[in-house]
N, C-alpha and C positions, 0 to 999 in steps of 0.2 A: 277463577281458575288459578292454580298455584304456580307459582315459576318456579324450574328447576333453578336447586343451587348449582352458583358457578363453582365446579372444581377446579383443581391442579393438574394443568396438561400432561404433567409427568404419571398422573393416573390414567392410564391407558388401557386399552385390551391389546397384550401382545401381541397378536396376529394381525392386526391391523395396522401395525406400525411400519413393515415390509411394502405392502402394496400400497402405503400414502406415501412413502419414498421413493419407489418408484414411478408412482403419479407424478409428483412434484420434479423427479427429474427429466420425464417424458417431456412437462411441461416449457424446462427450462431451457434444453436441448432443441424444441419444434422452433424459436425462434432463431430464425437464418442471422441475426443479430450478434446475439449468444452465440453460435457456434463461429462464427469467422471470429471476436473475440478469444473465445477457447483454443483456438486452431493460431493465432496470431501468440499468445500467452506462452503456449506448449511447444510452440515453435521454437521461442526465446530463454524459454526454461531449460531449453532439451541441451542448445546452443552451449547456453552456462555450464549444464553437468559434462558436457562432453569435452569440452575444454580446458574443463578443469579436469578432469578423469585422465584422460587422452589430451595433452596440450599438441604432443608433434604430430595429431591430425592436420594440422592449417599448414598453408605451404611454406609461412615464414614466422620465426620467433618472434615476440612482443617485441623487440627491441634491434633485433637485424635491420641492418642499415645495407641500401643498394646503392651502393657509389652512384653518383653522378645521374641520378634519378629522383630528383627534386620535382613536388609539382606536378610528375607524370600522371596522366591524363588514361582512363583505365584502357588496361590491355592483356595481352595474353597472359603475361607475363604477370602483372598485378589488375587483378580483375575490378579492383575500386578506384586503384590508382595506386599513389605514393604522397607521402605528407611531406614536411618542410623537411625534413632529415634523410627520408631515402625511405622510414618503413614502410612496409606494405598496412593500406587501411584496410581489406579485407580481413586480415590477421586480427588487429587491432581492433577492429571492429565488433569479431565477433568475441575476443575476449574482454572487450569492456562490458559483453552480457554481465557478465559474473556480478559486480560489482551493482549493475542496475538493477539485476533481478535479487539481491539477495540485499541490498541494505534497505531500498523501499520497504520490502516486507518485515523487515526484522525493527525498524523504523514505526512503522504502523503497529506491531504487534506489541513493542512497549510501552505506546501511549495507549491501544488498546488494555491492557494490563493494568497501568495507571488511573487510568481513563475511568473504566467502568468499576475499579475499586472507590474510586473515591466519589463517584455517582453513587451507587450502590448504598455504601453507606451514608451518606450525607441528605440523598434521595428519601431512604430510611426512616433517621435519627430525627430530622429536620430541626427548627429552633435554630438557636445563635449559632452553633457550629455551623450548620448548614449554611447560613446568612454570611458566614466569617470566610468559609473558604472558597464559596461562589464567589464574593465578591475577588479574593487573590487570583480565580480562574479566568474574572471579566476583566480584570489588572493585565492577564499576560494577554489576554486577548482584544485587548486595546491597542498593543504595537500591531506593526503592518509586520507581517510573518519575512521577509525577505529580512526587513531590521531586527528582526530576533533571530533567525538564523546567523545573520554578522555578528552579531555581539556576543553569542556563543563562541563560533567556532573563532573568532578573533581573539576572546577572551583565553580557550584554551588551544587554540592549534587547530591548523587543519588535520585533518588525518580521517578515514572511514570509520574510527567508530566516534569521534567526537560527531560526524556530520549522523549517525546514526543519534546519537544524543541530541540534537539541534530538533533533529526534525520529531525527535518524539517529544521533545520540552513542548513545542509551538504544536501540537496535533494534539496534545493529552488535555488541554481544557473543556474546546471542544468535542470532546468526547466524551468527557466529564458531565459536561452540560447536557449533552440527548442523552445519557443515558438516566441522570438525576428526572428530567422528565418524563421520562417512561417510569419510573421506579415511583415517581409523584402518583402515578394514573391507575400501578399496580396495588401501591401500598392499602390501596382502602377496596378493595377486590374481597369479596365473599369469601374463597379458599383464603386470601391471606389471616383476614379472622378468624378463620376457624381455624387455622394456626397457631395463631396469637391462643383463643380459647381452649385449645391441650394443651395448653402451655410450651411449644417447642421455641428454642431458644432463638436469639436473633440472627446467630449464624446458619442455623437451618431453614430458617424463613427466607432468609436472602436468596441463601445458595439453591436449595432444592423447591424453592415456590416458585420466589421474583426471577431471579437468574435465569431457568432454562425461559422463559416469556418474552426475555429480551434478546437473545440469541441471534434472533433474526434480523431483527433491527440493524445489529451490534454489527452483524460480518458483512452485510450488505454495505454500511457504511464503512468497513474497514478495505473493502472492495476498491471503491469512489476513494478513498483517504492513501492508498497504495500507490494509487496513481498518479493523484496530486504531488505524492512523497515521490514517487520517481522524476516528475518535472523539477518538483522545487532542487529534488541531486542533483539533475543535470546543471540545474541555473547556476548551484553553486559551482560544482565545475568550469562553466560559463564565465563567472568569475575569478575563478583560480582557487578558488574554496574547498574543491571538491576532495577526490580520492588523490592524495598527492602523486607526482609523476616519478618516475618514468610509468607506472600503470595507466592503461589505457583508459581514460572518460570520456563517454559520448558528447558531456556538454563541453570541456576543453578540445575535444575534436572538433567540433563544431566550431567554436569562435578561433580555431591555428586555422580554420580552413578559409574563416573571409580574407584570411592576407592573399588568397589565389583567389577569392571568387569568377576574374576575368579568367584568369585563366586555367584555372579547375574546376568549377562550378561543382562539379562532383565531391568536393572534398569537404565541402562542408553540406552538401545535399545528405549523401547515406549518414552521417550518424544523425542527422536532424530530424532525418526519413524513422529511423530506428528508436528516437524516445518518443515520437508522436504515434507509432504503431504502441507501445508498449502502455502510453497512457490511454491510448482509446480501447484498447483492450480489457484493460481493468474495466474502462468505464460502460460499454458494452457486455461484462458481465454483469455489472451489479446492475446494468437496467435489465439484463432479463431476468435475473434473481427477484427484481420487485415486482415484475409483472407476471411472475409466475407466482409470486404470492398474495398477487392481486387477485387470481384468476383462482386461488383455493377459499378466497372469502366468500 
């Protein structure tokens, strides 16, 4: 008995492509997992856009200072409390959204960008190139990620988009690397020959063969990689690394708040409370992203 050849997913029957999307999102959504993630995520997004759209929604400016309300302890008045200077953290709080929800992704999507071009083709081409610049990818991914993070942002400055460059220099090898192996697993695939055999070039074999196959792979782990990128900002914040001040950072709110922990405990509770919802969020999507694509094999 003969076996069908393997195609090119992107050959499809259009009317089927509707209801397996729909499927797939049925899928993704049944898990009570996935959705408190989704619902946590769009909580923090919404936060971001509204604050920045509308900043004089919050009761106090980034930067308003309350006389003689140091260290307050939350109240009517300041519902999280108040920081070392008098502002209000609830303010502060929610505008250091901005800044965690928008360089994580912008972060990951660079080294995704990098990432899977120089997988793609290297995956591809294979041979000494290949050999030459895996080896520069297991070079950077030899340091311990917090020591490459420093030596960047020290090398050029702190600032939001150096720490957007940091995190996608230390993310993009890794990324490099799964996707060169999946492109290793795709490259010798039935449809890819018979690519190869009309002879379509090597940019259309990548892009429109290999490409849409990894897709999935690719965002699921930029999911999990998001998240990781939102911890490792805050750390650096943590250290002073982060988004320079006076703008609000969860991870330097966090470490102004242990000089009160006796007598604030709050102060460094909520923004601490706020990057560990944002990283489990990502991370509760991309687990039910793969088990709803467990669940279509």
């Amino acid at each position: 008995m003969e076996t069908p050849l393997e195609v090119s997913p992107h050959v499809t029957v259009q009317t089927a492509v509707r209801p397996r999307r729909a499927a797939r999102l049925r899928l993704i959504f049944k898990n009570p997992a996935t959705l408190i993630g989704a619902s946590i995520l769009f909580f923090w997004v919404l936060m971001a856009l509204i604050t920045f759209i509308v900043p004089d929604i919050l009761p106090y400016g980034m930067n308003d200072i309350d006389s003689g309300q140091v260290w307050k302890a939350p109240s009517a008045t300041h519902i999280m409390g108040t920081d070392d200077l008098g502002r209000d953290l609830f303010s502060r709080l929610m505008l250091g959204s901005q800044p965690m929800v928008i360089l994580p992704a912008a972060a990951v999507s660079l080294a995704v960008v990098f990432g899977t071009a120089i997988g793609l083709f290297t995956g591809y081409r294979g041979g000494w190139l290949d050999e030459i610049v895996m080896r520069v990818m297991d070079a950077f991914m030899a340091f311990p990620v917090v020591m490459l993070y420093l030596m960047i942002i020290v090398a050029v400055g702190p600032s939001a988009v150096n720490v957007v460059i940091a995190v996608a220099v230390a993310t993009a090898p890794a990324i490099s690397r799964m996707v060169r192996g999946l492109v290793l697993n795709l490259r010798s695939r039935e449809f890819v020959s018979a690519a190869r055999m009309r002879g379509e070039s090597t940019a259309y074999i990548l892009f429109r063969e290999i490409f849409p196959n990894i897709t999935g792979p690719v965002f699921v782990d930029a999911l999990v990689r998001v998240g990781y990128a939102a911890f490792s900002i805050a750390a650096l914040g943590f250290l002073g690394l982060g988004v320079p001040p006076p703008n609000p950072d969860w991870g330097r709110m966090t470490v102004d708040g242990r000089q009160a922990i006796l007598l604030t405990p709050t102060a460094a509770l909520f923004p601490a409370l706020a990057i560990a919802s944002l990283v489990i969020a990502y991370n509760l999507l991309a687990d039910g992203l793969t088990e709803a694509a467990k669940s279509e094999e």
